[in-house]
C-alpha positions in Angstrom: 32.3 104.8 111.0 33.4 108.3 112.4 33.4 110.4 109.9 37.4 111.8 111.0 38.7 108.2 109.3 37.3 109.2 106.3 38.8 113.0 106.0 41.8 111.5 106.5 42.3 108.9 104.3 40.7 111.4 101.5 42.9 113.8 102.9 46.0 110.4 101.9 44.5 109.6 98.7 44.6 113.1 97.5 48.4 113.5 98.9 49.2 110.2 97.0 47.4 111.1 93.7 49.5 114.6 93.9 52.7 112.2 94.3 52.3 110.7 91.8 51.0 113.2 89.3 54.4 115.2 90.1 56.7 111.8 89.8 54.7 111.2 86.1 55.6 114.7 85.1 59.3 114.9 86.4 59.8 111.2 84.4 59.0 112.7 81.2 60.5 115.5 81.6 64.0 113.7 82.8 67.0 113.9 80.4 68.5 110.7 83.2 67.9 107.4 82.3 68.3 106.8 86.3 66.2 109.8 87.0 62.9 108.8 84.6 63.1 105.2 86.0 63.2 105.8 90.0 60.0 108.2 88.9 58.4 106.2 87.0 58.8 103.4 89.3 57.7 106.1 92.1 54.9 106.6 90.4 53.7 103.2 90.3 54.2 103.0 94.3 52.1 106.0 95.0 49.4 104.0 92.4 49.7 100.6 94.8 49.1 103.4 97.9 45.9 104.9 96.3 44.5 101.3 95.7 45.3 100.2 98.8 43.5 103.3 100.7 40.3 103.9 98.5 40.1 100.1 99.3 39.7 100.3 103.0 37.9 104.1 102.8 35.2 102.5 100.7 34.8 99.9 103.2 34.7 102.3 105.9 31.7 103.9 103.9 30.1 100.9 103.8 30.1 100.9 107.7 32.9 98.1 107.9 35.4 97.6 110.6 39.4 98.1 110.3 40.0 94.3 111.3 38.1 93.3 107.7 41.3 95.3 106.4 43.8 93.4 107.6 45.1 91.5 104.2 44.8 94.9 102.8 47.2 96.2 105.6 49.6 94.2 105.7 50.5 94.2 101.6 53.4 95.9 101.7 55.1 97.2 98.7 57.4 94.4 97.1 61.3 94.9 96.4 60.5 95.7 93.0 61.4 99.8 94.0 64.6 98.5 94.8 67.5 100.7 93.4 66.2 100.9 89.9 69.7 102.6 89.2 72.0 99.7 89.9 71.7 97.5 87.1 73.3 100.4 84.9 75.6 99.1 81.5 79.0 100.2 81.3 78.2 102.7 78.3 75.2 103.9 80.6 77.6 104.4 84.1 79.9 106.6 81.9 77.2 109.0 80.3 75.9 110.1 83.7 76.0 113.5 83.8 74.3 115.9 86.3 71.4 117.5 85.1 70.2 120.6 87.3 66.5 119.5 86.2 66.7 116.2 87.7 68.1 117.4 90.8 65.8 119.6 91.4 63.2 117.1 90.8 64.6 114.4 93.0 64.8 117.1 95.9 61.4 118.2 95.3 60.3 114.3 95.5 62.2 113.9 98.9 60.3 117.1 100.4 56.9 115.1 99.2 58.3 112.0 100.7 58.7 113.5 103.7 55.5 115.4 104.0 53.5 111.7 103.4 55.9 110.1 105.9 54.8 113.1 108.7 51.2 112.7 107.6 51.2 109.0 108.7 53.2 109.6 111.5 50.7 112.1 112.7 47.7 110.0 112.0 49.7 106.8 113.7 50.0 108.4 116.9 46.4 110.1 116.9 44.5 106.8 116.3 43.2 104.7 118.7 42.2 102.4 116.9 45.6 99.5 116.2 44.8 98.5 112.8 44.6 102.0 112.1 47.8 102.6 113.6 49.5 99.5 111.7 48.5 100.7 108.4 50.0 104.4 108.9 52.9 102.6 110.3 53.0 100.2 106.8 52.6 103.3 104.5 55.4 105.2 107.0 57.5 103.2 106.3 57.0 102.5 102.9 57.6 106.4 102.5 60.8 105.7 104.1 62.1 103.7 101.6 61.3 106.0 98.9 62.9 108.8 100.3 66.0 106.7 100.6 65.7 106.1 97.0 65.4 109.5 95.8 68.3 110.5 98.9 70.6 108.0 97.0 69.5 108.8 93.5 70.6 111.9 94.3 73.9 111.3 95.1 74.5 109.4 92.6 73.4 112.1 90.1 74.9 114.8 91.6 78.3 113.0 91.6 78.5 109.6 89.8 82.3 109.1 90.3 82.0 109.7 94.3 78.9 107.8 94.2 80.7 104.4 92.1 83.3 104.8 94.4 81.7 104.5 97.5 78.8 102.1 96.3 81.4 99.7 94.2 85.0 100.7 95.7 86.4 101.8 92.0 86.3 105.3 89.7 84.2 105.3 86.5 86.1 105.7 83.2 86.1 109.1 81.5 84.5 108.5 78.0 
């Protein structure tokens, strides 16, 4: 197996462990209820990533082919990561307050997000090999998604009453 498949899905699992290192830190460090359960639950994506590429690197190793990936490649993360914010209690929806910390570490999140969505991009239209290509595409767009998360996370913690508003058509109570 050429030895450039391997640098780069070392050079993934490295960019997925430092993912989710960061998301595990930001959660216990966030004062948001929202906040520590989109990382958490972040987290735990970047974890199904890491499997899911040592997987098919060790294979490669072992002087295997992509096409004995392809049940491996086409798991896709489940809609578990959907908004973790949305089933918020009434008492919860009125203690959101912004918190300059969680901000900060949702923006930071959506840089990362971005960065792992380029790297797949990149190695998607340099392979020439399709399985390759599908399974960049697969984790592309599973970054996506996450950075949609954060991006509406993010709204909705920088200003709940906008966010309620435009997400359920009503203003949140002062309490």
């Amino acid at each position: 197996m050429p030895k450039k498949d391997l640098k780069i899905l070392e050079a993934a699992i490295k960019m997925e462990k430092d993912g989710r290192n960061f998301y595990l830190k930001s959660s216990r460090a966030a004062k948001n209820a929202v906040a520590k359960r989109l990382l958490v639950s972040l987290a735990d994506e970047e974890l199904k990533h890491i499997d899911r590429i040592k997987e098919i690197h060790e294979g490669l190793k072992e002087d295997r082919d992509w096409a004995d990936f392809r049940k491996t490649i086409s798991r896709t993360a489940k809609a578990k990561l959907r908004l973790v914010f949305r089933p918020l209690s009434s008492a919860e929806k009125r203690r959101l307050k912004t918190d300059p910390s969680n901000l900060e570490a949702l923006k930071i999140s959506m840089k990362k997000e971005k960065k792992s969505y380029d790297y797949y991009d990149r190695q998607s239209k340099d392979t020439g090999v399709r399985i390759a290509k599908t399974f960049y595409d697969r984790l592309k767009k599973e970054e996506e998604h996450h950075y949609e998360l954060l991006e509406e996370a993010y709204s909705l913690l920088s200003d709940p009453a906008s966010w309620f508003v435009a997400k359920e058509g009503r203003v949140m109570e002062a309490g």
